[in-house]
C-alpha positions as CSV (number, residue, x, y, z in Angstrom):
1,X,-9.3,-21.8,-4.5
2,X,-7.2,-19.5,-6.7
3,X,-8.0,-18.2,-10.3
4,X,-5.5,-18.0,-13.3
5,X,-6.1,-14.9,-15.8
6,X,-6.6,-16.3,-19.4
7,X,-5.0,-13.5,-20.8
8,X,-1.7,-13.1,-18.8
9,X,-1.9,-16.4,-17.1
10,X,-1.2,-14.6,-13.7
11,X,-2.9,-16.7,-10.8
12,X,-4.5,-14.7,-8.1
13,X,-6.9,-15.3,-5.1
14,X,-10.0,-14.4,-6.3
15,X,-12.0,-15.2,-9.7
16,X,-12.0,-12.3,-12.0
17,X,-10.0,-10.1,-10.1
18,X,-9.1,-6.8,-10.3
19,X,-4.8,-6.7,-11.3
20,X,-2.3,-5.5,-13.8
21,X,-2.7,-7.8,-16.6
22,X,0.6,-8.5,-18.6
23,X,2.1,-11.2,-19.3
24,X,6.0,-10.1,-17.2
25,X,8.9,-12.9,-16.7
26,X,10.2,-13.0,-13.5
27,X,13.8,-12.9,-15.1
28,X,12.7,-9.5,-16.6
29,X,12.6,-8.0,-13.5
30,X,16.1,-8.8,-12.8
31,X,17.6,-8.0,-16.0
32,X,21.1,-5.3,-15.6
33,X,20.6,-6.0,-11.6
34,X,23.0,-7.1,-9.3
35,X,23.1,-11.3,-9.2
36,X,23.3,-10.9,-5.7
37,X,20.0,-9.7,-5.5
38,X,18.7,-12.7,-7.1
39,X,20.0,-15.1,-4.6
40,X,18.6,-12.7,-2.0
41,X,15.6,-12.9,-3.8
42,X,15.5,-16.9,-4.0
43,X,16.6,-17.1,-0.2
44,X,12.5,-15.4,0.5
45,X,11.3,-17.1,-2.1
46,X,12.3,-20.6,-1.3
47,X,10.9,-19.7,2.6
48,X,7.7,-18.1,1.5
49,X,6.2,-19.6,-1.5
50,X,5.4,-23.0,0.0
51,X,3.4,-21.6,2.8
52,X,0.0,-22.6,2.8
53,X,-2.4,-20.8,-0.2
54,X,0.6,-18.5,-1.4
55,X,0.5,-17.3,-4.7
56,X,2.8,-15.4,-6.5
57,X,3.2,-13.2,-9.0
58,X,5.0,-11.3,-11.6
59,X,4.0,-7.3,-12.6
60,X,5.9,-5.0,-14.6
61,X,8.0,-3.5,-11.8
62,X,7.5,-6.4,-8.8
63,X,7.0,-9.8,-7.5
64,X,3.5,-10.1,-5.3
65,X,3.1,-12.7,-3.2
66,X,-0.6,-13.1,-1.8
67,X,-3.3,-15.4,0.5
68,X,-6.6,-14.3,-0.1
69,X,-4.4,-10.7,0.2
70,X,-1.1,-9.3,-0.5
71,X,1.0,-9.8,2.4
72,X,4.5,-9.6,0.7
73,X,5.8,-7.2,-1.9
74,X,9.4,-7.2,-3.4
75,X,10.6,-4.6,-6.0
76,X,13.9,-5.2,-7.6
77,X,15.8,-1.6,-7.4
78,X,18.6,-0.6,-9.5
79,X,21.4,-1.8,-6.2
80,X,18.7,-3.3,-3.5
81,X,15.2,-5.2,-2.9
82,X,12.5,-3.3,-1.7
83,X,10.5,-5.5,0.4
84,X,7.0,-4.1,1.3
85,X,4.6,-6.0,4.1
86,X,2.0,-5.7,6.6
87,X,1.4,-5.6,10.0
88,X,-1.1,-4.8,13.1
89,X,1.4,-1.9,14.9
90,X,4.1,0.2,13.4
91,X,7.9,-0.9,13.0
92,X,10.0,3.0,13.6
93,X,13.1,0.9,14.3
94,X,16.2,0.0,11.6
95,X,16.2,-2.3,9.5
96,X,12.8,-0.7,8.7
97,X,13.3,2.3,6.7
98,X,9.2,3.3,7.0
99,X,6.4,2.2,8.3
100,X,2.8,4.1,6.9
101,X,-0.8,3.6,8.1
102,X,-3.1,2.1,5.5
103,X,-6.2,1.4,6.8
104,X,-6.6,-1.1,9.9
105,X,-2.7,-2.2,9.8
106,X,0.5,-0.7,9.3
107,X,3.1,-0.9,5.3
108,X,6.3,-1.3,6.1
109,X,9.4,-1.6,3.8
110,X,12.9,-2.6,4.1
111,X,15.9,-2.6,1.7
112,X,18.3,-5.4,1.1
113,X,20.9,-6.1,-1.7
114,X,23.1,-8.2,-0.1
115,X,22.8,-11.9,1.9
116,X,24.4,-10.7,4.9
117,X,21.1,-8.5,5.3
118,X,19.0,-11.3,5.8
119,X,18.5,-11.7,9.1
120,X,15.9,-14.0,11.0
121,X,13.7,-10.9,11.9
122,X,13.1,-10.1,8.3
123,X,11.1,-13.9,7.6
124,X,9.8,-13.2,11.1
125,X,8.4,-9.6,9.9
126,X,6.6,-11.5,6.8
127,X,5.5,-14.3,8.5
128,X,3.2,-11.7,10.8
129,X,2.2,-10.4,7.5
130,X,0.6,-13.7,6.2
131,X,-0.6,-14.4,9.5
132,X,-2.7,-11.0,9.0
133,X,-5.0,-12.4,6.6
């Protein structure tokens, strides 16, 4: 059961949960961008968001997408999309540009601006992350 903030109308996982609350348009975020991007951007989105209990959400500088959890990240850059997720053992090879222990599991991020980067891996690499929580 999620909860929706009465102040930024933001709907996370949890009732009274901690976040950033402002009210931030997902359009915002991709103001002076590349369009592109955006239709990168849609291409995850139209995958992700109608997995079971996914929220998402706008900040002031990404797009979270969450089950119980964050398990998905994307921050429009100035040229690319820096897409943040989770998982159990570290990812050192490309496309992954790092991949940081945070507690029990393992941040990883890769950069996209273009559709030719999406590749089947990528949804495979977030799908692992949902499947995390």
């Amino acid at each position: 059961m999620s909860w929706t903030c009465p102040k930024c109308e933001r709907e996370l996982p949890k009732a009274d949960q901690w976040h950033y609350c402002a009210r931030v348009s997902l359009d915002s975020l991709f103001e002076g961008r590349l369009p592109e991007m955006v239709l990168v951007f849609d291409k995850i989105l139209a995958e992700v968001a109608d997995w079971e209990g996914v929220l998402v959400s706008t900040t002031p500088n990404c797009i979270v997408f969450a089950r119980r959890l964050t398990f998905l990240v994307i921050r429009p850059m100035k040229k690319e999309l820096d897409i943040k997720f989770y998982s159990k053992t570290p990812h050192p090879e490309k496309p992954i540009l790092k991949s940081i222990a945070v507690g029990n599991k393992f941040q990883n991020h890769i950069r996209i601006a273009l559709l030719d980067d999406l590749r089947p891996a990528l949804f495979k690499y977030i799908r692992e992350s949902y499947d995390l929580l």
